[in-house]
Every structure is written in structure tokens, then in C-alpha cells.
C-alpha positions in Angstrom: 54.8 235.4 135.0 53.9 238.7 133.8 50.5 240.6 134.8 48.6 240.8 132.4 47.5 244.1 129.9 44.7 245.0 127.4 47.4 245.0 124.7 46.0 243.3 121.3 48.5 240.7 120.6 48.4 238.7 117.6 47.3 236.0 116.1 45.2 236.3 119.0 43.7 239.2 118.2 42.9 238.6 114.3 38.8 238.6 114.1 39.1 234.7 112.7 40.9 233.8 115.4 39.3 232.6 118.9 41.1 234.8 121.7 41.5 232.7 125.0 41.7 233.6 128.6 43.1 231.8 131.6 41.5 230.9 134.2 42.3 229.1 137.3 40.9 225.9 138.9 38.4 228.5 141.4 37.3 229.7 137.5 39.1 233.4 138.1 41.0 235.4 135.6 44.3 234.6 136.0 46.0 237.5 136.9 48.9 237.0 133.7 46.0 237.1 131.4 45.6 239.7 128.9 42.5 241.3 128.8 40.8 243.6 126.0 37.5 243.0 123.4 39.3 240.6 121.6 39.1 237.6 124.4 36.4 235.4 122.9 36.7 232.9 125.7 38.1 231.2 128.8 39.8 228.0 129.4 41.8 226.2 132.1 45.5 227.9 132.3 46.9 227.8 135.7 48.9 225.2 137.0 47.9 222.8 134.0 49.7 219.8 133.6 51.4 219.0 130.5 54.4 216.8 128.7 57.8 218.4 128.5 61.3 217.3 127.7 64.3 217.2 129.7 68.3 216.0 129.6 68.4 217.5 125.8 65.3 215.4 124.9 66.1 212.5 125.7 63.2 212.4 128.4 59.8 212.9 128.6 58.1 214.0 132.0 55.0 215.9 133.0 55.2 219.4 134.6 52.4 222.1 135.5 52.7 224.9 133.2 50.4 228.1 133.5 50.0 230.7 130.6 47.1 231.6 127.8 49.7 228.9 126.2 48.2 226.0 128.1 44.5 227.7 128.1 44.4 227.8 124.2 45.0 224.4 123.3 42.4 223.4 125.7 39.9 225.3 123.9 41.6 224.2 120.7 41.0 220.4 122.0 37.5 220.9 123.1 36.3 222.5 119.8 38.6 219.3 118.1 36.7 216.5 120.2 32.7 218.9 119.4 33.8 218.6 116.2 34.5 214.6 115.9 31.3 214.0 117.1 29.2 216.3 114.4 32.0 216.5 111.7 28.9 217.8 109.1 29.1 221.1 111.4 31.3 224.3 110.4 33.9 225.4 112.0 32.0 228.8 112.8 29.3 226.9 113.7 31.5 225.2 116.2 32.6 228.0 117.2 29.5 229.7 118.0 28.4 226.4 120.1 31.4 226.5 122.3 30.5 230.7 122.7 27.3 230.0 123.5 27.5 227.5 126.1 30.6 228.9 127.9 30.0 229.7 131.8 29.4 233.4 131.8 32.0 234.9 134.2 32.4 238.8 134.8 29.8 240.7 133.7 26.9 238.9 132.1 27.3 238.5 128.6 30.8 238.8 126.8 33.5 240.8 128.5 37.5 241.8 128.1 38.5 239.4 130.9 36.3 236.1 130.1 34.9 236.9 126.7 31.6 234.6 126.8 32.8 232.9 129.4 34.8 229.2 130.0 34.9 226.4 127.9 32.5 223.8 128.2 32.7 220.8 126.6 29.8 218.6 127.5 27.3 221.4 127.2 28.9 222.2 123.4 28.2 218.2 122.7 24.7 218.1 124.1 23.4 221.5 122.4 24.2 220.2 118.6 23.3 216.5 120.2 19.7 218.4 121.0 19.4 220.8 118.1 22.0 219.9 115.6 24.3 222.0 114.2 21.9 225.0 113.1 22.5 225.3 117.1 25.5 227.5 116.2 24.1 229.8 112.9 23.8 232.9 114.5 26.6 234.7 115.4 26.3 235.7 119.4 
């Protein structure tokens, strides 16, 4: 693993595209993420479990990988499975839900290690349950 820099790296770092931290299971930066005021927000990246082949592809098995490679699809799948359950909602709109019912980590509010904070899924569902999609109008 490499430590991690404030570098801009891209596509993370285009202003469309959600910028993900790693975090470990304790909820701390992990120490290979890059940090800088692109990170948007956190999601699980340390030791995740995951599908990988092996013997030239001719197997399938399951290994724990850790990386901003394993945290983004996580975010990626939680805004997929907010977004199956209110499809009439935008993406920014998504977007914003997920950002505004992250776990604040770091310093309150957004920061360059945990943007708004880590991912949470449940809370994203219930806010638009509650308030609908207008929940995520206003940019944070």
C-alpha cells in the first residue's frame, strides 16, 4: 500500500464526480487514502472482502482487498440501492442525500480526509422515505 497524499487524481477529482475516502472498520482514515478538497465522502476500504479470479480465470474465490478501489463502489452501490427505491429522484439529488446523512468524521462539517463524512445507507433511505426527494435540493 502506498500512504496516501493530497494530490488531485482524476476522475476522482472532476467536480461531477463523487471523490471517496477509505476508511477502516474503527471508521478511521485509512492511512493509503488520499486526502485534499476534493474527497466528497467516506466509505468502507480496508480489508473489504470481494470476488477475484485465480488459475487464469478459471476460478472464482473471495479475497479482502483494501484501497479507495474497494471504498468507491461501495458508495457507488449505496447511491445504486437509494436510488431503486425513489427512482423519480436525481442523481444530484441522490447525491446530496447520501452527503447529507454521512457520519461526520474529522472536523465538523466537510473536510480533506472524510469529506462529509461515511456513507450511510439506511439514513439516505429514510430521509427521502420522510421528506421525499426535495430532501436533497440544496447543494450542502
Amino acid at each position: 500500500e502506498k500512504p496516501g497524499n493530497s494530490a488531485k487524481s482524476y476522475p476522482a477529482s472532476y467536480p461531477h464526480v463523487m471523490s471517496v475516502a477509505a476508511v477502516d472498520m474503527s471508521g478511521t482514515r485509512a492511512s493509503f487514502s488520499q486526502y485534499n478538497d476534493q474527497v466528497e465522502i467516506s466509505g468502507p476500504g480496508v480489508s473489504v472482502k470481494s470476488t477475484f479470479m485465480r488459475d487464469e480465470g478459471r476460478i472464482f474465490d473471495y479475497g479482502s482487498f483494501s484501497g479507495t478501489s474497494m471504498a468507491t463502489p461501495h458508495v457507488a452501490g449505496v447511491a445504486a440501492l437509494v436510488w431503486s427505491h425513489f427512482p423519480a429522484c436525481s442523481n444530484n439529488q441522490i447525491r446530496n442525500v447520501l452527503i447529507r446523512t454521512a457520519t461526520d468524521k474529522g472536523e465538523l462539517g466537510c473536510d480533506e480526509k472524510y469529506g462529509f463524512g461515511i456513507v450511510q445507507a439506511k439514513s439516505a433511505y429514510e430521509l427521502i422515505l420522510a421528506k421525499g426527494c426535495e430532501a436533497g435540493d440544496e447543494n450542502p
